[in-house]
C-alpha positions in Angstrom: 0.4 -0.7 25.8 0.3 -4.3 27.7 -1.4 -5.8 24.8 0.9 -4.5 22.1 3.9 -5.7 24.3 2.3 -8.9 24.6 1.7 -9.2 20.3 5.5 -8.4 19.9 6.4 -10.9 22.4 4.8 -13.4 19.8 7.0 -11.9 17.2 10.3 -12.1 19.2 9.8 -15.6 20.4 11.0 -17.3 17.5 14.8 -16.3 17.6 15.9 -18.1 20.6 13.6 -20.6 19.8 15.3 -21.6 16.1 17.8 -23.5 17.3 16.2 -26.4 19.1 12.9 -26.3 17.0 15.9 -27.2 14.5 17.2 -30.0 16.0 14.2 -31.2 17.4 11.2 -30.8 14.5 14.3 -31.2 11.7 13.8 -27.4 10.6 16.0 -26.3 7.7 17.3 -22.9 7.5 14.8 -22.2 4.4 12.3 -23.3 6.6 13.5 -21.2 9.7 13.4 -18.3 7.4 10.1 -18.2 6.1 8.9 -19.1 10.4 10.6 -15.1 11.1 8.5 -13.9 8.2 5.7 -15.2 8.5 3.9 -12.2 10.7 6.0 -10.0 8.4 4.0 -11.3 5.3 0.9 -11.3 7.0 1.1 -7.4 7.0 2.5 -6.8 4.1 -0.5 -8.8 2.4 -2.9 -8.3 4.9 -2.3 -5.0 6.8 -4.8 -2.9 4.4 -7.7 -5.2 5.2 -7.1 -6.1 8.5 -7.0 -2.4 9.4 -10.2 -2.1 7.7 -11.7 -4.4 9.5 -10.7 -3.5 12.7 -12.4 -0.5 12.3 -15.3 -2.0 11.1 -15.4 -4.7 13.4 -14.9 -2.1 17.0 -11.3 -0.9 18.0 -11.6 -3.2 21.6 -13.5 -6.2 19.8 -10.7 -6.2 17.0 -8.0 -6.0 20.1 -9.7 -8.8 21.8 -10.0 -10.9 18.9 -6.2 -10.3 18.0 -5.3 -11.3 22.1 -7.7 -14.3 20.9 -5.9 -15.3 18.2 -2.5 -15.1 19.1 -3.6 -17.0 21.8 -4.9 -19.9 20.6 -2.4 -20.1 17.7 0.6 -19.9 20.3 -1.2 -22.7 22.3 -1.6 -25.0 19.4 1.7 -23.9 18.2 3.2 -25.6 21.4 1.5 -29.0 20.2 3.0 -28.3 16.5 5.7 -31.6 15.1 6.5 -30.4 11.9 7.4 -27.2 10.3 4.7 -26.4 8.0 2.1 -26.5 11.2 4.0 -24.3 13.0 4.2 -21.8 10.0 0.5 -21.9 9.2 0.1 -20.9 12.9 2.7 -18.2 12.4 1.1 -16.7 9.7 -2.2 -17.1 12.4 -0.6 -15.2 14.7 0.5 -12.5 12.1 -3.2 -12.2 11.9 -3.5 -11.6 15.1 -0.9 -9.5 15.9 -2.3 -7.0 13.2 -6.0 -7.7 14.6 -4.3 -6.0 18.1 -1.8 -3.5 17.3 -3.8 -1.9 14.3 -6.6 -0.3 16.6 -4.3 0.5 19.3 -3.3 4.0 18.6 -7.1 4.9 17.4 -8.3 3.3 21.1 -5.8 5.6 23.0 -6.8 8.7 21.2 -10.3 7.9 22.0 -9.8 7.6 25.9 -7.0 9.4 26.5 -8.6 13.2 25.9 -5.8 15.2 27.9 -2.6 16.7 27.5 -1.2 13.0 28.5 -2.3 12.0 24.7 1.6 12.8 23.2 2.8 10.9 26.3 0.7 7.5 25.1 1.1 7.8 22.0 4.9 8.0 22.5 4.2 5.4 24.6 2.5 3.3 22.6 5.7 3.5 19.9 7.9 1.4 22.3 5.6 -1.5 22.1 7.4 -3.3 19.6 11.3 -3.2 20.7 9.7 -3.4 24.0 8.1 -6.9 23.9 11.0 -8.3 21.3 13.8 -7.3 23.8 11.6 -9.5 26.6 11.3 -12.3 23.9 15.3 -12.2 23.5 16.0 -12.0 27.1 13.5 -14.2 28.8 13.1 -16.9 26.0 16.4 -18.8 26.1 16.2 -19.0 30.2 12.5 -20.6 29.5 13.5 -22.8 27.0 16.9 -24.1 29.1 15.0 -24.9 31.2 11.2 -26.0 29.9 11.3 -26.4 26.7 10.2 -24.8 23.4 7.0 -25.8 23.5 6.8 -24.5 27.2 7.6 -21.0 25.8 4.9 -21.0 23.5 2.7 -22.3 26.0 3.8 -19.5 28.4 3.1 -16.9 25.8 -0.3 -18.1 25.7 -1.4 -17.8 28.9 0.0 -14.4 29.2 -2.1 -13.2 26.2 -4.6 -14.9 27.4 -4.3 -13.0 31.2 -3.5 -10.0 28.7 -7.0 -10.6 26.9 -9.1 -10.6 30.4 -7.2 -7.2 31.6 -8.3 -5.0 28.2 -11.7 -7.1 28.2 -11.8 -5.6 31.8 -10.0 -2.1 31.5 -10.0 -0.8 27.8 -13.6 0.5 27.2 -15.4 0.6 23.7 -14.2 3.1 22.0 -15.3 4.0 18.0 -13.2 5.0 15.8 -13.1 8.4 14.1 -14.5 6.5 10.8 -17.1 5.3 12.5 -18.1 8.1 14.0 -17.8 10.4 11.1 -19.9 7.4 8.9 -23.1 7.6 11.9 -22.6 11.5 11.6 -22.9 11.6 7.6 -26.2 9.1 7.9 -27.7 11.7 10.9 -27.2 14.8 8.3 -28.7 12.7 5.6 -32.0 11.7 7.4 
């Protein structure tokens, strides 16, 4: 849940953001409105394979990777001047956030084995307004008084502190595919 609140954190942090990113990196509104869809059009174009992947890849290593990735790209993403660096690392973290949230509900059914497994799951489907309704409350008081950059920053260490508690916590868990893919190859040998 932590780590899917923390990827929709990276998709709310934009709004209060816009309006000194465009006085300060000259952002027009054309601009501004491709930066709020950019993780939008990373799963619309890449939700299919991404999801694929994470399964391929290992539910908690594509997790980690995701945490990883939105990491990093929020990081840089506080260095960014101009507009079109700051959407190529919005469309990095759109990566990332699909790298986390895809596996998420696969990883809770596989460690979460008792009658508790509606409870997370309904759980789990409050990560998104969840983590947006943090980003809209706590990034204009960070960026009165930081700055924007600061914000990004600040997002970056918390997915980073996010990273180290699943890499700690959530164990390796295969997915069903997986698991029905090593039981087809048993049956055949």
């Amino acid at each position: 849940m932590l780590a899917g609140v923390c990827a929709a954190l990276h998709v709310g942090k934009l709004p209060p953001a816009l309006p000194v990113l465009q006085a300060s990196l000259h952002i027009t509104l054309v601009q501004a409105g491709f930066l709020l869809s950019a993780v939008q059009i990373a799963g619309m174009t890449l939700g299919l394979a991404v999801g694929l992947g994470a399964d391929g890849l290992g539910l908690r290593r594509s997790m980690l990777l995701g945490l990883g990735v939105l990491s990093l790209a929020s990081i840089a993403g506080g260095f960014a001047q101009d507009a079109s660096s700051l959407l190529a690392l919005r469309g990095l973290e759109g990566v990332g956030f699909l790298l986390v949230v895809m596996p998420a509900p696969a990883l809770i059914r596989g460690t979460e084995q008792t009658a508790a497994l509606s409870a997370r799951m309904g759980w789990w489907g409050t990560y998104m307004p969840t983590g947006n309704a943090l980003a809209l409350l706590l990034g204009p008081w960070v960026i009165a008084a930081l700055h924007w950059s600061a914000w990004w920053w600040l997002l970056g260490l918390v997915t980073a502190l996010t990273w180290g508690a699943v890499a700690w916590y959530v164990p390796d868990v295969r997915s069903a595919t997986v698991r029905s893919e090593e039981h087809t190859s048993e049956l055949q040998s």
